[in-house]
C-alpha positions as a LaTeX table, in Angstrom:
\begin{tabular}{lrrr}
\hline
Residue & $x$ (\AA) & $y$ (\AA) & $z$ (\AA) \\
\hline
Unk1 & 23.81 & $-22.78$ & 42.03 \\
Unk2 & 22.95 & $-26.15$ & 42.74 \\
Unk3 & 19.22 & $-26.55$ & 41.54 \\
Unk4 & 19.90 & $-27.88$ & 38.08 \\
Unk5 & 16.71 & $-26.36$ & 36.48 \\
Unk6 & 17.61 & $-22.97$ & 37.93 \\
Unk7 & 18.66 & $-19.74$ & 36.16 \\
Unk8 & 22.53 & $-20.35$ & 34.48 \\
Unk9 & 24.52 & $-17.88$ & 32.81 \\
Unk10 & 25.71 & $-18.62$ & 28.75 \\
Unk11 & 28.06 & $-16.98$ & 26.73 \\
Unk12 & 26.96 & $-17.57$ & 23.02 \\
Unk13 & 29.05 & $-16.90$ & 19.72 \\
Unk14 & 26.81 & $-15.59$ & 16.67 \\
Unk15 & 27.34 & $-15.38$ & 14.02 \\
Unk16 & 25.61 & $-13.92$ & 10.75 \\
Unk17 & 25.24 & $-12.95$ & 6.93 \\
Unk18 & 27.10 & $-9.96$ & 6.01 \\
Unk19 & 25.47 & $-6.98$ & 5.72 \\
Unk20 & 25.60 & $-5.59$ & 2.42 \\
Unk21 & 28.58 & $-4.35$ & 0.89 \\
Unk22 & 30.75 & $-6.61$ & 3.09 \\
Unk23 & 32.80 & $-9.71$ & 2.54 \\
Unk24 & 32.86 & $-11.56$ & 5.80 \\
Unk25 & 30.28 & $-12.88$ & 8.26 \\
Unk26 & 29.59 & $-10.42$ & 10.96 \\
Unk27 & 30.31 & $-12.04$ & 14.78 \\
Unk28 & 29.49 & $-11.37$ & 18.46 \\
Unk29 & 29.19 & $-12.67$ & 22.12 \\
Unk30 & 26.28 & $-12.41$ & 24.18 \\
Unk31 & 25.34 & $-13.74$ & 27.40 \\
Unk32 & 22.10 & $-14.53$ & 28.72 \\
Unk33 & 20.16 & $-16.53$ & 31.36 \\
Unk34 & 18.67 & $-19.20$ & 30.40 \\
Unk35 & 17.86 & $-22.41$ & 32.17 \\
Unk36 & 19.38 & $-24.48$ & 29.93 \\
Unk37 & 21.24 & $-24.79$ & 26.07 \\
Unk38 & 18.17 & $-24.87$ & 24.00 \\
Unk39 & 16.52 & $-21.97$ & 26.35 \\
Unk40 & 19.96 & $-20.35$ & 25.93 \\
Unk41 & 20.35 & $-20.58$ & 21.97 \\
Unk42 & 16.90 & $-18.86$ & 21.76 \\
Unk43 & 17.65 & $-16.05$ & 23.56 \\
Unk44 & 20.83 & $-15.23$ & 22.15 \\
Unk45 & 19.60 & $-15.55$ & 18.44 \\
Unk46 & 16.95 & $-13.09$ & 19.88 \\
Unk47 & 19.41 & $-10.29$ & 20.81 \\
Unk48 & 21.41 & $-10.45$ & 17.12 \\
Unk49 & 21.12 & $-7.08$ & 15.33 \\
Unk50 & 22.03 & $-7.95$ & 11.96 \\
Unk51 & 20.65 & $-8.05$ & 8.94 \\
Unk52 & 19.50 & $-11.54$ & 8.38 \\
Unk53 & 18.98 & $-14.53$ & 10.59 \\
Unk54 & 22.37 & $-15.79$ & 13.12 \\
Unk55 & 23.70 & $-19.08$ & 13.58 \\
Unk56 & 25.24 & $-19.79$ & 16.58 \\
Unk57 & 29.32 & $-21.10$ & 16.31 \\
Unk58 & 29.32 & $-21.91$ & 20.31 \\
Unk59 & 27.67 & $-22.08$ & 23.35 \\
Unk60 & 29.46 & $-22.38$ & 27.15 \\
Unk61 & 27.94 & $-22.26$ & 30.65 \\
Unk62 & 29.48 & $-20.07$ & 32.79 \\
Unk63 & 29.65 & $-21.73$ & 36.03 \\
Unk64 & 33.34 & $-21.35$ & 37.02 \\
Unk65 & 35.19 & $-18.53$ & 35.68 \\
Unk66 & 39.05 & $-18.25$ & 36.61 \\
Unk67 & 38.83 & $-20.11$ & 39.80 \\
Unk68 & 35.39 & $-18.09$ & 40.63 \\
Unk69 & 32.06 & $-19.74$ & 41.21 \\
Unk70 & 29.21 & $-17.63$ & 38.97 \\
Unk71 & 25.96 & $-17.19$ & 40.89 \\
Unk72 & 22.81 & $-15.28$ & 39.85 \\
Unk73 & 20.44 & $-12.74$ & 42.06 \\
Unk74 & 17.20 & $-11.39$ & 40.60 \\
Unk75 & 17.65 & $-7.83$ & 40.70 \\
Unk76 & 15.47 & $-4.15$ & 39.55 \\
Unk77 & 18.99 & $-2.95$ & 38.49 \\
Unk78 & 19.34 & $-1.93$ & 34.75 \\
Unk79 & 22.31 & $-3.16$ & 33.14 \\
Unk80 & 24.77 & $-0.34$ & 32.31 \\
Unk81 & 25.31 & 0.00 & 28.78 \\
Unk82 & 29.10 & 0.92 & 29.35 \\
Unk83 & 31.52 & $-0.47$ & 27.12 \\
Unk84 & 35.19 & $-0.51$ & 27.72 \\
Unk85 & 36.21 & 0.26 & 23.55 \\
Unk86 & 40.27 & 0.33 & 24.07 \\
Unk87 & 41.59 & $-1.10$ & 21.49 \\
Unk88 & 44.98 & $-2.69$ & 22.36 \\
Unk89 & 47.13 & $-3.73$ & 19.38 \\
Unk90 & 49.68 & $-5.18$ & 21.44 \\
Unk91 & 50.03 & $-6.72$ & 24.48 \\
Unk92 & 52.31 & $-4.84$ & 27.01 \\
\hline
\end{tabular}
């Protein structure tokens, strides 16, 4: 973690034109490795879906998360493309 031209994980905010039909901009998060912000802004405008060209509202590092230091591994794994959908109106 401590070779500053190394791989670092970003979390990046997009945000886009609505697709037709709708009123607001469409938003997501996506994270990616990049080795740094410029690197990182690239790639995440890369992964956006929508229907005309993203902007990006934020970019963070994420080198300490909740007390945890984030490291990266090269790996042949293939990202599981899970997604945990529960919707929770309130908290409990």
């Amino acid at each position: 973690m401590d070779d500053p031209t190394g791989p670092k994980l970003f979390a990046v905010y997009l945000g886009g034109d609505p697709a037709p039909g709708r009123l607001t901009e469409d938003h997501e998060v996506v994270h990616v490795v990049a080795t740094d912000i410029n690197d990182a802004r690239a790639a995440a405008k890369a992964k956006w879906t929508g229907v005309a060209r993203p902007h990006i509202d934020a970019v963070r590092l994420l080198r300490v998360v909740d007390g945890h230091l984030v490291g990266l591994q090269r790996t042949r794994e293939r990202q599981s493309d899970d997604i945990d959908g529960t919707y929770e109106p309130e908290d409990p």
